[in-house]
C-alpha positions, -999 to 999 in steps of 0.1 A, spaced: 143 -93 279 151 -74 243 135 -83 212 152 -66 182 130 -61 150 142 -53 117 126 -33 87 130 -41 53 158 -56 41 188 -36 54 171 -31 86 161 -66 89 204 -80 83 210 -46 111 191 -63 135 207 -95 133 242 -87 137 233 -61 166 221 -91 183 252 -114 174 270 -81 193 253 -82 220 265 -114 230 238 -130 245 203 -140 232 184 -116 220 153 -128 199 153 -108 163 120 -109 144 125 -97 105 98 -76 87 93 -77 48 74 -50 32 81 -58 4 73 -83 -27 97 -100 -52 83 -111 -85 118 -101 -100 151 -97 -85 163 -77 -116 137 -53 -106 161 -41 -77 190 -21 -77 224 -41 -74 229 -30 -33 193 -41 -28 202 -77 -50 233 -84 -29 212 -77 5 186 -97 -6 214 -129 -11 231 -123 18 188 -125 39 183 -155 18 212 -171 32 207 -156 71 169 -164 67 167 -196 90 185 -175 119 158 -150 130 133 -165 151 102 -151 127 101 -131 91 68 -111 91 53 -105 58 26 -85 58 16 -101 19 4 -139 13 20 -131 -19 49 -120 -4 56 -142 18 51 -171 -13 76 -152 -35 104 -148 -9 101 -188 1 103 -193 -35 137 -168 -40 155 -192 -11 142 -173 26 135 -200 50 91 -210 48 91 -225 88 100 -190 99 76 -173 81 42 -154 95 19 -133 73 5 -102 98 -15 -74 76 -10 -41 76 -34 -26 102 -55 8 94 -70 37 121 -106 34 109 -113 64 129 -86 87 113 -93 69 79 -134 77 80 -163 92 54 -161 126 62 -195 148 54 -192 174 28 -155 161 20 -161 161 -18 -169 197 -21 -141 206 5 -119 185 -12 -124 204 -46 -124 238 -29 -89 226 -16 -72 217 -49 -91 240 -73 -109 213 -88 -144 218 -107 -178 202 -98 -181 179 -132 -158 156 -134 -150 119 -113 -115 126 -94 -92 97 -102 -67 100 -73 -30 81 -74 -13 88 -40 22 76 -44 55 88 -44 73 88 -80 92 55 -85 93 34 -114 71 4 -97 43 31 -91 35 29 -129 20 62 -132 25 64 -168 2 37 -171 -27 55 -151 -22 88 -175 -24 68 -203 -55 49 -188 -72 82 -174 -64 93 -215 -84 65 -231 -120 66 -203 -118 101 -211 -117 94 -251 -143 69 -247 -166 97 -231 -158 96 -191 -149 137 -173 -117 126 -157 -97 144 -133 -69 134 -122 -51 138 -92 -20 130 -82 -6 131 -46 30 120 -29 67 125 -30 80 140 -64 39 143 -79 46 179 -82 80 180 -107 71 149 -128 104 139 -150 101 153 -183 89 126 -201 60 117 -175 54 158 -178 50 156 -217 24 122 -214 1 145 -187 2 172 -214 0 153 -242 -31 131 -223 -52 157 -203 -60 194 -207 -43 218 -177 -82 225 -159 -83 182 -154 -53 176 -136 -34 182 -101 0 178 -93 -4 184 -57 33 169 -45 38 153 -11 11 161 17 4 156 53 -33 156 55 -45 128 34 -73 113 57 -88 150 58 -97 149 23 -92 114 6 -128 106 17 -137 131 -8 -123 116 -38 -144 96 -64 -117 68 -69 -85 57 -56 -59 44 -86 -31 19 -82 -13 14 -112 17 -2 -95 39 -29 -116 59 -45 -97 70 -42 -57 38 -39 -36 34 -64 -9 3 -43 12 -3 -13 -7 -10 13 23 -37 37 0 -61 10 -6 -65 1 32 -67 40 38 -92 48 7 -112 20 17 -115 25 52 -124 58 39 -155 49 21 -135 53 -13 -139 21 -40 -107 14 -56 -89 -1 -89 -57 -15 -89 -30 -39 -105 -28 -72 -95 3 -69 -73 10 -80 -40 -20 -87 -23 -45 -59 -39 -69 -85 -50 -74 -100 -17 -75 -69 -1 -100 -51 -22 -121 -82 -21 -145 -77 -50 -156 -41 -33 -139 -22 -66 -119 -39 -95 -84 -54 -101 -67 -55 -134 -38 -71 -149 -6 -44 -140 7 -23 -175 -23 -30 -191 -39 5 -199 -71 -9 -217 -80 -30 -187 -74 3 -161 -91 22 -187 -118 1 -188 -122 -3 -148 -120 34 -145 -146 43 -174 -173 16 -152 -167 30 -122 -171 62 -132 -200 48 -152 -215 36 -117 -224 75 -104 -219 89 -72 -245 72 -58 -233 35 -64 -199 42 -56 -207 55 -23 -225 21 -20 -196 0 -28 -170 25 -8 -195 21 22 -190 -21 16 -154 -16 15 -155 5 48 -170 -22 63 -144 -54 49 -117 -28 63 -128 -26 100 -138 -60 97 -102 -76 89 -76 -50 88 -85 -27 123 -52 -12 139 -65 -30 172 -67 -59 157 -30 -57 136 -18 -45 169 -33 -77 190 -13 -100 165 19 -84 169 14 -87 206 7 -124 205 37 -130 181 62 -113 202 50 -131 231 52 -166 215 88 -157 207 96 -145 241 81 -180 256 104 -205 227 137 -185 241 124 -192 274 122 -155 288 92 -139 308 67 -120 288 63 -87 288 36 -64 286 37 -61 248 -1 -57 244 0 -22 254 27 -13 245 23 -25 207 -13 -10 206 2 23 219 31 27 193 2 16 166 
């Protein structure tokens, strides 16, 4: 038997009329990666896609969300609730580790000075990412007396638009911030970092860096988007999103806490990481989904444990 899966939106509509094509059966199984508190937060091809799933929703035979939230706010926009099955995103807690001596390597590596607390955002550039909300946060704790650097990492870090280049002037001095651009090694270094910053507004259903900073030993602050709160799990702090004072203020405690206590709390959210969001077990409830789908269209199973845990 085939199973055809979907990815995000457009991939998710592909899937469904490659199986109509085929002519035959073929299971589909959509994946949303996405959340929707707005609908005017997406661009008009991304609006019309949206309508045309909402309408198509009862016809795959499951939508994964990997968000509670997100799975709530698309039953609310119109997608079909009995097809619906919330799987998390699933982390490699032996790639994503405490690494010993990975703050002092990690300065070495991007020029950054003993003193301060690294603040590190790693994100590409997109309006949902809110980073002008962490500059102007990072601004204010280091007014109210916190050594802040700040780091930022991903796609389009490195040439910020002009006016996001004029608030990091206007908000830090040149030797307390990094602009290091898209990288490849993140789980090399990221255990070295003091905190982990997620500013986001809108659009995060399972935001990827807090599963990977925490599995890392790294505490975190975040928006309340998507399903931070419930993944963070009281092991750092969540904050209203474009609220600067509140991220300011969640910053400026952590910071507060020292390097001793964070390593505390980064070691308890380690631990709520492994515990609930392991690859293996991700991987096991893919397997089991694909396999109840296979067995309601009445074809044999297959051998999709492996197989799943392999490509995971």
């Amino acid at each position: 038997p085939v199973l055809l899966q979907g990815w995000m939106h457009h991939g998710n509509l592909a899937a469904s009329l490659a199986a109509r094509l085929a002519g035959r059966a073929v299971p589909v199984v959509w994946n949303v990666r996405h959340s929707l508190v707005d609908i005017g937060h997406e661009k008009p091809l991304s609006q019309a896609v949206l309508r045309l799933g909402r309408v198509l929703s009862a016809s795959p035979d499951a939508i994964i969300y990997n968000s509670e939230i997100a799975a709530r706010q698309y039953e609310a926009f119109g997608f079909s609730p009995e097809r619906a099955v919330v799987i998390p995103n699933g982390f490699d807690c032996a790639r994503f580790r405490p690494r010993e001596g990975a703050g002092a390597a990690m300065r070495q590596m991007f020029g950054i000075a003993a003193e301060p607390v690294v603040v590190a955002m790693v994100a590409r550039q997109h309006p949902m990412k809110d980073t002008p909300n962490l500059v102007e946060a990072v601004r204010r704790a280091r007014v109210a007396g916190h050594d802040l650097h700040l780091l930022l990492v991903g796609t389009g870090t490195d040439a910020p638009a002009p006016e996001l280049a004029a608030a990091l002037a206007a908000a830090l001095p040149a030797d307390r911030l990094t602009l290091a651009g898209e990288r490849s090694d993140v789980a090399e270094w990221l255990s070295g970092v003091d905190i982990v910053a997620l500013p986001s507004a809108w659009g995060e259903a399972f935001p990827n860096i807090i599963g990977e900073a925490m599995a890392s030993g790294v505490a975190c602050v975040a928006t309340d988007v998507g399903d931070s709160a419930a993944i963070i799990g009281g092991h750092g702090r969540v904050v209203p999103p474009r609220d600067p004072a509140a991220l300011a203020s969640a910053i400026g405690w952590m910071a507060g806490l020292g390097r001793e206590r964070r390593a505390v709390m980064g070691g308890a959210a380690r631990e709520r990481v492994v515990r609930h969001y392991g690859i293996e077990r991700i991987a096991d409830s893919y397997a089991a989904l694909y396999q109840s789908v296979l067995a309601a269209r009445g074809l044999r199973p297959l051998d999709v444990q492996s197989t799943v845990r392999a490509a995971a």
